[in-house]
KOLGUGU-991375 format. One line per 5 residues: number of its first residue (from 0); their letters; for each residue z, y, x of N, C-alpha, C, O. Coordinates in Angstrom, 1 decimal, always signed. Each point is the difference from the previous one (the first is absolute). Layout:
N
NUM) A) Z:Y:X:Z:Y:X:Z:Y:X:Z:Y:X ~ ... .
! end
This chain:
111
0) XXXXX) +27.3:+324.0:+85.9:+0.6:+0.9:-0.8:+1.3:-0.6:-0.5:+0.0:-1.2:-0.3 ~ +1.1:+1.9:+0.1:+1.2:-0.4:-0.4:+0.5:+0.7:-1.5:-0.2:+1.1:-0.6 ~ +0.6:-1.7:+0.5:+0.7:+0.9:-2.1:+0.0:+0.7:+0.3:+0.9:+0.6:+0.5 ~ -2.5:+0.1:-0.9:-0.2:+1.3:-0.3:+0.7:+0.2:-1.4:+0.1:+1.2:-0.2 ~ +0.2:-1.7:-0.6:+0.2:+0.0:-1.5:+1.5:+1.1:-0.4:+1.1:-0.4:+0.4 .
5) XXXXX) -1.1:+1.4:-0.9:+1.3:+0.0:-0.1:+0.8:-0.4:-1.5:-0.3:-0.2:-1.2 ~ +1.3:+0.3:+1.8:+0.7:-0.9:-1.1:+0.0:+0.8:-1.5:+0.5:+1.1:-0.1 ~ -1.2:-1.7:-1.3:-0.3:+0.6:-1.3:+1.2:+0.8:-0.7:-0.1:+0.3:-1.2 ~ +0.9:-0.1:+1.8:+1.8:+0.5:-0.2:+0.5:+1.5:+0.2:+0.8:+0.6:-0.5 ~ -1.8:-0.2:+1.7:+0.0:+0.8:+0.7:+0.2:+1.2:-0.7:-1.2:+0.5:+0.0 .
10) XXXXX) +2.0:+0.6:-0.7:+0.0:+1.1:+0.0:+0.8:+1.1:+0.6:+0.6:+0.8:-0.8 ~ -0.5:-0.8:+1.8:+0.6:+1.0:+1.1:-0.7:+0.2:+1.2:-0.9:-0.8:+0.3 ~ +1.3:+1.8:+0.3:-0.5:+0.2:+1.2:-0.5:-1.4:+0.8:+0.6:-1.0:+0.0 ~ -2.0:+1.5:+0.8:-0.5:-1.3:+0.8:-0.3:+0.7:+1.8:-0.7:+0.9:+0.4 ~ +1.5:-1.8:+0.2:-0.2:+1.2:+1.4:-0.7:-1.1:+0.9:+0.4:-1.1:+0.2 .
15) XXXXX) -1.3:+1.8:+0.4:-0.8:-0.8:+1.4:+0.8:+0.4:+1.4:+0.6:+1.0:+0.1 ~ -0.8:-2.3:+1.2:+0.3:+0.6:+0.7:-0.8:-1.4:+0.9:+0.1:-1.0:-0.6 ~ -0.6:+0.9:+1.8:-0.7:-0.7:+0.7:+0.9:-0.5:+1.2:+1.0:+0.7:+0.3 ~ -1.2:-1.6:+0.4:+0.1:-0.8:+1.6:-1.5:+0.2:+0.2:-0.9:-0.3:-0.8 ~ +0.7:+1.1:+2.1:-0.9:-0.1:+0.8:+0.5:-1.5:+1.3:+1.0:+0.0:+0.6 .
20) XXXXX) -2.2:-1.0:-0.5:+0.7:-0.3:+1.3:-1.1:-0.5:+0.6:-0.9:-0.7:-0.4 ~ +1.1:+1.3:+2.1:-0.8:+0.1:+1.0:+0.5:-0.5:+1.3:+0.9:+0.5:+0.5 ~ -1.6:-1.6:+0.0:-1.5:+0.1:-0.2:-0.3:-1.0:-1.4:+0.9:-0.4:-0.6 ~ -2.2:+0.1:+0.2:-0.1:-0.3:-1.3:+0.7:-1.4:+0.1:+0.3:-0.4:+1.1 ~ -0.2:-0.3:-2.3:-0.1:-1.4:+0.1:-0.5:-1.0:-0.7:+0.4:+0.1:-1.2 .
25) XXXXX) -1.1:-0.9:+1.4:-0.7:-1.2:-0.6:+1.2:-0.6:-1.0:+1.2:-0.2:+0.1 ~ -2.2:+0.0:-1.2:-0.3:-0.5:-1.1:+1.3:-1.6:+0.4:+1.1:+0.0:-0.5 ~ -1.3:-0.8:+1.1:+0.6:-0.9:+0.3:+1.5:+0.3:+0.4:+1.0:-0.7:-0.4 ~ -0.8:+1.6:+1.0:+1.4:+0.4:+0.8:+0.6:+0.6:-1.4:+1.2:-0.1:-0.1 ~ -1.7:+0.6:-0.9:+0.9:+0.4:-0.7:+0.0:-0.7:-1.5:-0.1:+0.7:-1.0 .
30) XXXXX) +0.1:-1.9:+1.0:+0.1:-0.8:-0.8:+1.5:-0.3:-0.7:+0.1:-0.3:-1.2 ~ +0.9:+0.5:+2.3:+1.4:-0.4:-0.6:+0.7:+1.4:-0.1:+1.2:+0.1:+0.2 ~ -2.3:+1.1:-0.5:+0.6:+1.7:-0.5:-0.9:-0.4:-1.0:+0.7:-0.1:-1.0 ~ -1.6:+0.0:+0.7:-0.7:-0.2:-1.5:+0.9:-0.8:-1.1:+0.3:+0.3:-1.2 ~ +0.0:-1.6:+2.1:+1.2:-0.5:-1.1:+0.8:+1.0:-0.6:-0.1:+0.5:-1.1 .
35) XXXXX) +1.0:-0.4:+2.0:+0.6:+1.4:+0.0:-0.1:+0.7:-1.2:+0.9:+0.2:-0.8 ~ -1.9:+0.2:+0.9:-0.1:+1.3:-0.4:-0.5:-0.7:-1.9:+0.2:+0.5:-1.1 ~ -0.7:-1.8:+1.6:-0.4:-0.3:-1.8:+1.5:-0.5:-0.5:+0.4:+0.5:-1.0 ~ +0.3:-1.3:+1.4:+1.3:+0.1:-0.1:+1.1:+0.9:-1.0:+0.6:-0.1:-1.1 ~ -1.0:+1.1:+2.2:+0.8:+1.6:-0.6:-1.2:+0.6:-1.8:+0.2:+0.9:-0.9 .
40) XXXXX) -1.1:-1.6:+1.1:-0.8:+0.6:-1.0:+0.5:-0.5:-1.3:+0.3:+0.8:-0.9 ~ -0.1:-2.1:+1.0:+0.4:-1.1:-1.2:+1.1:+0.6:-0.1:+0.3:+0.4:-1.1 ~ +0.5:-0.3:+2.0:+1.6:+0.5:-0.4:+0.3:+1.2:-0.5:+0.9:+0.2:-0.8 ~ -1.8:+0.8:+1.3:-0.2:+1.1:-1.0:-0.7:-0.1:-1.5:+0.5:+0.6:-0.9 ~ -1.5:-1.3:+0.9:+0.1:-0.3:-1.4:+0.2:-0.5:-0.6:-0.6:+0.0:-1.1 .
45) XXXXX) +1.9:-0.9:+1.6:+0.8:-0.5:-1.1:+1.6:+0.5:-0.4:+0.9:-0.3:-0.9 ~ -1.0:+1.2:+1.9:+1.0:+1.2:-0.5:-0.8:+1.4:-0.4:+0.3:+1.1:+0.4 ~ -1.1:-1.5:-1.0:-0.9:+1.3:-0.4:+0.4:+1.4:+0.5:+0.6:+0.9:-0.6 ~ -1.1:-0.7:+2.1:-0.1:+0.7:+0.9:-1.3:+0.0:+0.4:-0.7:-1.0:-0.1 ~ +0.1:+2.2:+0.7:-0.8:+0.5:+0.4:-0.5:-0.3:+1.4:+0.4:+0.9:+0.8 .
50) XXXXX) -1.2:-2.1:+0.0:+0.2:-0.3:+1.4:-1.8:-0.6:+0.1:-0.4:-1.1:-0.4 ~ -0.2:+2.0:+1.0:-1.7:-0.1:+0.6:-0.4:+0.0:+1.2:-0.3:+1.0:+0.6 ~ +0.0:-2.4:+0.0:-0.1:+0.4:+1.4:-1.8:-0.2:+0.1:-0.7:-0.3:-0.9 ~ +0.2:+0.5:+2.0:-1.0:-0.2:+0.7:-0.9:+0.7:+1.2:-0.3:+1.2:+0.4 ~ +0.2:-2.6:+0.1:-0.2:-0.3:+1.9:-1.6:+0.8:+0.1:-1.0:+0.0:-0.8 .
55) XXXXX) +1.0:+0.4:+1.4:-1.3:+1.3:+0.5:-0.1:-0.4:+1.9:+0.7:+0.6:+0.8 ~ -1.9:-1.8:-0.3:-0.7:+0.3:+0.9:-0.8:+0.9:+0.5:-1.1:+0.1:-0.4 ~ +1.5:+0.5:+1.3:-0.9:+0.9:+0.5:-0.2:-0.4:+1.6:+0.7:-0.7:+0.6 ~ -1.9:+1.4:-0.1:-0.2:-0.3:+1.4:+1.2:+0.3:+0.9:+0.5:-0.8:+0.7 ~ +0.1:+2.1:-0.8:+1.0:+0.6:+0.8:+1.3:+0.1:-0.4:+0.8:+0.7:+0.8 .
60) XXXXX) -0.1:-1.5:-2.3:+0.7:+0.2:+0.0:-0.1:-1.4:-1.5:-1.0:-0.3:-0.6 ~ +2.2:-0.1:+0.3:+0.4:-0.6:-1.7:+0.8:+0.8:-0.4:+0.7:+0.6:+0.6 ~ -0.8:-0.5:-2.1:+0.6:+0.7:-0.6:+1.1:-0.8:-0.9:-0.6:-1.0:-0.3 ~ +1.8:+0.9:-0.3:+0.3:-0.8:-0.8:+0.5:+1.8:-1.2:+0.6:+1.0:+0.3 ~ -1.3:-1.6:-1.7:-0.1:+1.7:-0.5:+1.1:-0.9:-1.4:-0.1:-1.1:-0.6 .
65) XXXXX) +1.1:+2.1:+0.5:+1.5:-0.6:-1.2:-0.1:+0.8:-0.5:-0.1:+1.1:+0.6 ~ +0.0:-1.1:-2.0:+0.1:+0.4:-1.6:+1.3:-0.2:-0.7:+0.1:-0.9:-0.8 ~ +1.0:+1.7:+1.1:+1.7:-0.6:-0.4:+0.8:+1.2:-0.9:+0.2:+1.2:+0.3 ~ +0.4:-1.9:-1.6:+0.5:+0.8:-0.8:+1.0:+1.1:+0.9:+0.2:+1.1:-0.4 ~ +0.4:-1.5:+1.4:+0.9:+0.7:+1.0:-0.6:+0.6:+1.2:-0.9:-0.7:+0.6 .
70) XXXXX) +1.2:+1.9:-0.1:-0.1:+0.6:+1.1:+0.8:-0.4:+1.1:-0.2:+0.4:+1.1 ~ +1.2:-1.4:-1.3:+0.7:-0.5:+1.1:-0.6:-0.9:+0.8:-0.7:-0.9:-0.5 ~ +0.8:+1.0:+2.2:-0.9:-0.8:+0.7:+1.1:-0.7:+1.0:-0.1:-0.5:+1.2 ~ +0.9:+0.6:-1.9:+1.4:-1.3:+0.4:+0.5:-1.0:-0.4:+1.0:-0.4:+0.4 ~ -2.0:-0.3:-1.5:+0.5:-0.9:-1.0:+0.1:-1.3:+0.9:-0.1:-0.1:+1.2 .
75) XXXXX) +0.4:-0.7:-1.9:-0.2:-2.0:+0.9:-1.3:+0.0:+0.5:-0.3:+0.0:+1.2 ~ -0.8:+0.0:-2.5:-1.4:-0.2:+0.5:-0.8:+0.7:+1.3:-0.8:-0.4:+0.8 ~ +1.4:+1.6:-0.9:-0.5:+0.7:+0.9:+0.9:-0.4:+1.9:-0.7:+0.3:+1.0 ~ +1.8:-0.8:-1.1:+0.7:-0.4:+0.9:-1.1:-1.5:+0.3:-0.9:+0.1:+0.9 ~ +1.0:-0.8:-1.5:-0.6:-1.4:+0.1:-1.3:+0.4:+0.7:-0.1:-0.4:+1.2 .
80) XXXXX) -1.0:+1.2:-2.1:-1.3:+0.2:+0.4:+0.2:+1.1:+1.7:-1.0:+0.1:+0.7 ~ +2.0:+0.4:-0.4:-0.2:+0.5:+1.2:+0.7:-1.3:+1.3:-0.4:-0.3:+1.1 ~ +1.5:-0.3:-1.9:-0.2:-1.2:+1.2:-1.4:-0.9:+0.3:-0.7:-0.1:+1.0 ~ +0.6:-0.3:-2.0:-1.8:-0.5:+0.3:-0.8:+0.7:+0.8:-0.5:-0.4:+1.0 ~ +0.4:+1.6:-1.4:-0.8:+0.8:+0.9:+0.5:-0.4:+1.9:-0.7:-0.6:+0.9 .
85) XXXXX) +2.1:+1.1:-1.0:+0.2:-0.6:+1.8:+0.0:-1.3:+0.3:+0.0:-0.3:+1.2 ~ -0.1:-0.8:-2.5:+0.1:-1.3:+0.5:-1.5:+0.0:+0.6:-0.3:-0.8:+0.8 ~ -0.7:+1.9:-1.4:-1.3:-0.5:+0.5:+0.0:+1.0:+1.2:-0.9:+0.0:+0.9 ~ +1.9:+0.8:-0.9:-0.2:+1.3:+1.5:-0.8:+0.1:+0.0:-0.8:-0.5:+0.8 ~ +0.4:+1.2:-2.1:-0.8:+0.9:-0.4:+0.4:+1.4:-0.1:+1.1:+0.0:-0.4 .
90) XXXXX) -1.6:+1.4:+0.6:+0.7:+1.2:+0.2:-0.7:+0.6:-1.2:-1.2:+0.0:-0.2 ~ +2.2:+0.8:-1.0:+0.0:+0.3:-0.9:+0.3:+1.2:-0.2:+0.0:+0.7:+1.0 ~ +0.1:-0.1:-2.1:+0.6:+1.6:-0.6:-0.1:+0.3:-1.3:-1.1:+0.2:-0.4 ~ +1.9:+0.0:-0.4:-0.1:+0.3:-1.1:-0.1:+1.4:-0.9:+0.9:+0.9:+0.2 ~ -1.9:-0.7:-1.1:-0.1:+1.2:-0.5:+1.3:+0.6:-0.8:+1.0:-0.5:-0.6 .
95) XXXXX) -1.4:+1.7:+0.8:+1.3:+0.5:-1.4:-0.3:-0.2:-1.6:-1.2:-0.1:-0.3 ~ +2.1:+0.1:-0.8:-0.5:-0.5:-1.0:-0.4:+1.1:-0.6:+0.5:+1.0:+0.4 ~ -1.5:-0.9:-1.3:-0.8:+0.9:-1.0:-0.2:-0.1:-1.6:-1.1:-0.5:-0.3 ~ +1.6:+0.8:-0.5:+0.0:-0.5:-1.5:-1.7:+0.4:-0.2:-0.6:+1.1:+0.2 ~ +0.2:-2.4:-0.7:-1.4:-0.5:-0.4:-0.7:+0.2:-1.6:-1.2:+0.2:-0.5 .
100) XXXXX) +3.1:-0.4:-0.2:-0.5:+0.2:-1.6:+1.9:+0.2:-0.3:+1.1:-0.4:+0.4 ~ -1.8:+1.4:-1.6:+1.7:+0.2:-0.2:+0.0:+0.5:-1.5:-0.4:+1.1:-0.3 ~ +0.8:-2.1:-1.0:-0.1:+0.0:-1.2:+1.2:-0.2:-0.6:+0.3:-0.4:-1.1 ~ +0.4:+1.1:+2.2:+1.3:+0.0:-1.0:-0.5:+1.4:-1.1:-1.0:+0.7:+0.4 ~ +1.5:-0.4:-1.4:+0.1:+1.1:-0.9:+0.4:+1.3:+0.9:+0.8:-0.3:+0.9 .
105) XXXXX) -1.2:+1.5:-1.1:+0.5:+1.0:+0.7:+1.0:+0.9:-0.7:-0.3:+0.5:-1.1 ~ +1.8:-0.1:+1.8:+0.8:+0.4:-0.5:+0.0:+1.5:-0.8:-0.1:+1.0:+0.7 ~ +0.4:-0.9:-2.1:-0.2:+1.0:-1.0:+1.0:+0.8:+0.1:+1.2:-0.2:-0.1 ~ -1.9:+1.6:+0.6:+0.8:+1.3:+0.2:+1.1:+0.8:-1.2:-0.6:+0.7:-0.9 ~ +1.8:-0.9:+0.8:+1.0:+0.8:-0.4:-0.5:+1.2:-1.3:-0.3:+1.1:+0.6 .
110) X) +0.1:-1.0:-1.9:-0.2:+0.9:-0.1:+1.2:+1.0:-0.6:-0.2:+1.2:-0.1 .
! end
């Protein structure tokens, strides 16, 4: 399991969005995307940003499942963690993003 934790700062929208990658991969082969990925965790919280990752084996498939104050799936991290992916030519796809929790205040109607 990878920083599940999210960061204690957190009050705005939180959007999920997954890497499926198939066929699965061992625990060993993805050792230098786990860095990765704890890497980007520290760095989000130490700019107190919102960044949750964690790795999901499954028989037929890994999941890598992200918890990110942003809906954007263009950022550096996300560039970085998809070259890894082909450095292992590994075949991948990524979900679209979905808001998970959303505590901003809701905007008060005109009267």
């Amino acid at each position: 399991m990878t920083n599940e934790h999210l960061t204690p700062e957190a009050k705005k929208a939180v959007w999920a969005y997954a890497y499926l990658i198939d066929p699965p991969q061992p625990e060993v082969r993805l050792r230098a995307l786990r860095i990765l990925l704890d890497r980007e965790h520290a760095d989000a919280k130490h700019r107190a940003r919102t960044w949750a990752t964690r790795l999901v084996a499954e028989e037929h498939v890994t999941h890598i499942l992200v918890l990110s104050d942003s809906p954007l799936q263009d950022l550096e991290i996300n560039r970085l963690m998809e070259a890894e992916l082909h450095g292992l030519e590994a075949g991948f796809s990524m979900t679209a993003p979905v808001v998970v929790l959303d505590e901003t205040p809701p905007k008060r109607a005109k009267v």
